[in-house]
Structures are given as C-alpha cells and as structure tokens.
C-alpha positions as CSV (number, residue, x, y, z in Angstrom):
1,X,-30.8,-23.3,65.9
2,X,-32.0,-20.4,64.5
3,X,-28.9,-18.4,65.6
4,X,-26.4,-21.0,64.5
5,X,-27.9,-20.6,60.6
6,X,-27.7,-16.5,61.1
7,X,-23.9,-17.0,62.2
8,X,-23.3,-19.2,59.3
9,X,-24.7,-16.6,57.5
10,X,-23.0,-13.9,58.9
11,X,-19.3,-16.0,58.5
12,X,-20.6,-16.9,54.7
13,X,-21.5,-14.0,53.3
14,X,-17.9,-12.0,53.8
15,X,-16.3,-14.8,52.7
16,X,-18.6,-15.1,49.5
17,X,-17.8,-11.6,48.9
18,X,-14.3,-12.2,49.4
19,X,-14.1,-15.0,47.3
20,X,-16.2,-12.8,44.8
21,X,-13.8,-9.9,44.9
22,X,-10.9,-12.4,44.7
23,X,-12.5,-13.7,41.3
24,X,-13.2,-10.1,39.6
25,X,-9.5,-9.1,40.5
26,X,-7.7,-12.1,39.1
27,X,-9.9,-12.1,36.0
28,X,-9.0,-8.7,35.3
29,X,-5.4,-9.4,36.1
30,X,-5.6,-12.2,33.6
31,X,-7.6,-10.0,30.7
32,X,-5.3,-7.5,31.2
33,X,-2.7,-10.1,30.8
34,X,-4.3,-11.5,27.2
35,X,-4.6,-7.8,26.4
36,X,-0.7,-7.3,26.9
37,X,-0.1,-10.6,25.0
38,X,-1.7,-9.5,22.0
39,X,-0.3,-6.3,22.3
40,X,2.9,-7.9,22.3
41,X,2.2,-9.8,19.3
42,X,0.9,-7.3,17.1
43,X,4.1,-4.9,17.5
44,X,6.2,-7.7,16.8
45,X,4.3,-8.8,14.0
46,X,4.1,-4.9,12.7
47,X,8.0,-4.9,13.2
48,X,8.1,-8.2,10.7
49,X,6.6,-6.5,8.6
50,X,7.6,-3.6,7.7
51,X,10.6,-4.6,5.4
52,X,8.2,-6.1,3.6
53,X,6.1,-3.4,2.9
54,X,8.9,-1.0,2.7
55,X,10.1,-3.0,0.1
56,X,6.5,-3.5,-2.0
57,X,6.5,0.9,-1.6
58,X,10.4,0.7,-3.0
59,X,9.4,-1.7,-5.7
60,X,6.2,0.6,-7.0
61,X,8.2,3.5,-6.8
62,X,10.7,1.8,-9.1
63,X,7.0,0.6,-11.2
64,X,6.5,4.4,-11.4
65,X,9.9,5.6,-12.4
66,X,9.6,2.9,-15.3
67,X,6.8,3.9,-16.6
68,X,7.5,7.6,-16.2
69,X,7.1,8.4,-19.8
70,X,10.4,10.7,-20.6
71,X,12.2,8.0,-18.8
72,X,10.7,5.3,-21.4
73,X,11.3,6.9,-24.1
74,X,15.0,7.8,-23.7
75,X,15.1,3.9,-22.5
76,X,13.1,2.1,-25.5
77,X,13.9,3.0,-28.8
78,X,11.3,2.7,-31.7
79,X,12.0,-0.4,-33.8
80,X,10.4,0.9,-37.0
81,X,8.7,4.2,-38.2
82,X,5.6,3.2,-37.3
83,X,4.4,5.2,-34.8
84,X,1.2,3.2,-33.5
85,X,4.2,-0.1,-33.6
86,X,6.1,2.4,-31.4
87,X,3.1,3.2,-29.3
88,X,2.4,-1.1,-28.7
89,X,5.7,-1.5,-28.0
90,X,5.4,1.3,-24.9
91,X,2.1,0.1,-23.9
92,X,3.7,-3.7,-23.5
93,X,6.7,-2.5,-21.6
94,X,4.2,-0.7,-19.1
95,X,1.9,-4.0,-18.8
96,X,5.1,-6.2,-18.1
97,X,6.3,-4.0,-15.3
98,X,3.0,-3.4,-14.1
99,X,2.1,-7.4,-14.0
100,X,5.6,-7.6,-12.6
101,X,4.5,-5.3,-9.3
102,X,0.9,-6.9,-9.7
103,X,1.1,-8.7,-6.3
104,X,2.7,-5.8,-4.4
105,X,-1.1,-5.0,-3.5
106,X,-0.8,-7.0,-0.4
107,X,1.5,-5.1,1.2
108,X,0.2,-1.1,0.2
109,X,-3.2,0.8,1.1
110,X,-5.5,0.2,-1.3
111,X,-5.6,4.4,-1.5
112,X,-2.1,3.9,-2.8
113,X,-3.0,1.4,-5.3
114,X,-5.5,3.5,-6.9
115,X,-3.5,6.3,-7.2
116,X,-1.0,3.7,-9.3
117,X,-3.4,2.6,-10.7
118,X,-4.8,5.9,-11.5
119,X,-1.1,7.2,-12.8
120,X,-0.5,3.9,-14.8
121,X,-3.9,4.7,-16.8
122,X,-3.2,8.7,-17.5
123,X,0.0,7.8,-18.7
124,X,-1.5,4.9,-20.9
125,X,-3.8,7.4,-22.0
126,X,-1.8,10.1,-22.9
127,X,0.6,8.2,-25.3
128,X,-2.3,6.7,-27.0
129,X,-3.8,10.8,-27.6
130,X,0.1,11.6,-28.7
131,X,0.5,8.5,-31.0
132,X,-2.8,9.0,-32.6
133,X,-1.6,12.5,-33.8
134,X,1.8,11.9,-34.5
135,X,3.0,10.7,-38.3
136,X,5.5,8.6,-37.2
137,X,7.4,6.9,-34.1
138,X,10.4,9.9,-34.1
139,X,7.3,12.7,-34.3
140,X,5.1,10.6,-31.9
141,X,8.7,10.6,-29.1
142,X,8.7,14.5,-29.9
143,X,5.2,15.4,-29.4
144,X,5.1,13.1,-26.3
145,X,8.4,14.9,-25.0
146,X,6.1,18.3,-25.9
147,X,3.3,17.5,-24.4
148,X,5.2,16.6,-20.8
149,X,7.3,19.8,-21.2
150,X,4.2,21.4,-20.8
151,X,3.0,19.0,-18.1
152,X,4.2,17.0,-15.0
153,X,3.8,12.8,-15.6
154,X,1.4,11.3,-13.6
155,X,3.7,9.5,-12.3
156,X,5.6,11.9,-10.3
157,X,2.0,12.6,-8.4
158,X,2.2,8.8,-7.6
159,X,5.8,8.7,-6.3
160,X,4.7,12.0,-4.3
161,X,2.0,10.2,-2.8
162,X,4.4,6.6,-2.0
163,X,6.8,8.6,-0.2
164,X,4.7,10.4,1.6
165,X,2.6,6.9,2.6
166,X,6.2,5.8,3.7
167,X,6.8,9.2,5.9
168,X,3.8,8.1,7.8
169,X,5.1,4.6,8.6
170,X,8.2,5.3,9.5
C-alpha cells in the first residue's frame, strides 16, 4: 500500500511540475501578449495624434507671430493720438488672440506654455514701459520700433523654442 501511494507520488509530482511549468509559460505568453496589445495601441494612438498637436504648435506659432510687436504695429493702426488709447487697443488685440489659442494647452508641454506665456507677458510689459513714456500714439509706435531695434521680441525666443519642441517630435 505503502508503495502504491509513493508511485502515485512519484507519477504526480512531474506531472504537477509539468502542469506548473505549462502555467508560468502560457501566462507569460499571454502578459507578453497584453504588453504587445498596449504597445499597439499607444503607437496608434500617438500616430492620431500628432496632427493634432502639430497643429496646436502651428496655431501658437501663428499666436506668437501676432503678437510679435513690429508685426502689430505695422498691422493695427492707432485710432486717435492718444497714446495710452493706442497702447489698450494693442493690449486687446493680444488678449483676443491669446484667448483665441487658450485651449491649445492640451495638446503642448506645459514647458512650452510657459515660455508663451512668459513671451506673451514681456511683450505686454514692454509696450506698457514704451507707452508710459511716449507723448502720443505716433511717438509711442516709434519708441516701441526703437526699443526692438535694439532688442529681439520675446516672441522670436518663443517661436525658437516651438520649433524646436516640434524637431523633437517629429
């Protein structure tokens, strides 16, 4: 009897460590299968979107060139004489485009939207210096035309900075 239960134990116990080995190797076979799934999914789902954020990095580039402040000024024309008028009137223009991009966001590194951020206020902040020393609207478009001869926009550091987020994309 004795014997019988040993050679039971003896047939059992490769088969349980067949059956064991059997188990490891198909669960693996089947991880590795969930692992190539998702793989799968997340390159598709990268290749999706990328027009989309190609085309949020294309629209803040166009935010940037808008707001470039030579490019404003040759596109806005004061209405009056009033330079600090002139100055409100800039300062809308650049919070409609901006509002306009607002949502772009989703789609760009947030170390990309602080440097937009970042460009949006220097420029904000250097027509405001210009306008607060300029007589009027035609002196405050010179002096602001001055003080960028002297000077690159902040803007062109933030277009620098979108291409070169796109280089790394592509």
């Amino acid at each position: 009897m004795e014997e019988n239960i040993i050679r039971g134990i003896g047939y059992a116990i490769p088969a349980l460590v067949t059956g064991l080995v059997a188990y490891f190797v198909m669960s693996g076979m089947r991880n590795q299968d969930t692992h190539e799934k998702k793989l799968d999914l997340l390159a598709q789902k990268k290749k999706e979107s990328l027009p989309i954020r190609l085309q949020a990095y294309e629209r803040m580039l166009l935010f940037c060139e808008r707001i470039n402040p030579i490019k404003m000024l040759l596109r806005i024309k004061p209405i009056g004489k009033d330079a600090e008028a002139y100055l409100q009137l800039l300062l809308s223009n650049i919070d409609q485009e901006f509002n306009h991009n607002m949502v772009q966001q989703l789609y760009i590194t947030d170390e990309c939207w602080k440097v937009i951020i970042a460009s949006k206020t220097a420029t904000i902040n250097t027509l405001k210096q210009v306008a607060h020393s300029s007589n009027n609207a035609n002196d405050f478009r010179e002096n602001v035309f001055l003080e960028y001869s002297k000077k690159a926009p902040s803007t062109d550091t933030a277009i620098a900075f979108l291409k070169n987020e796109v280089k790394k994309m592509m």
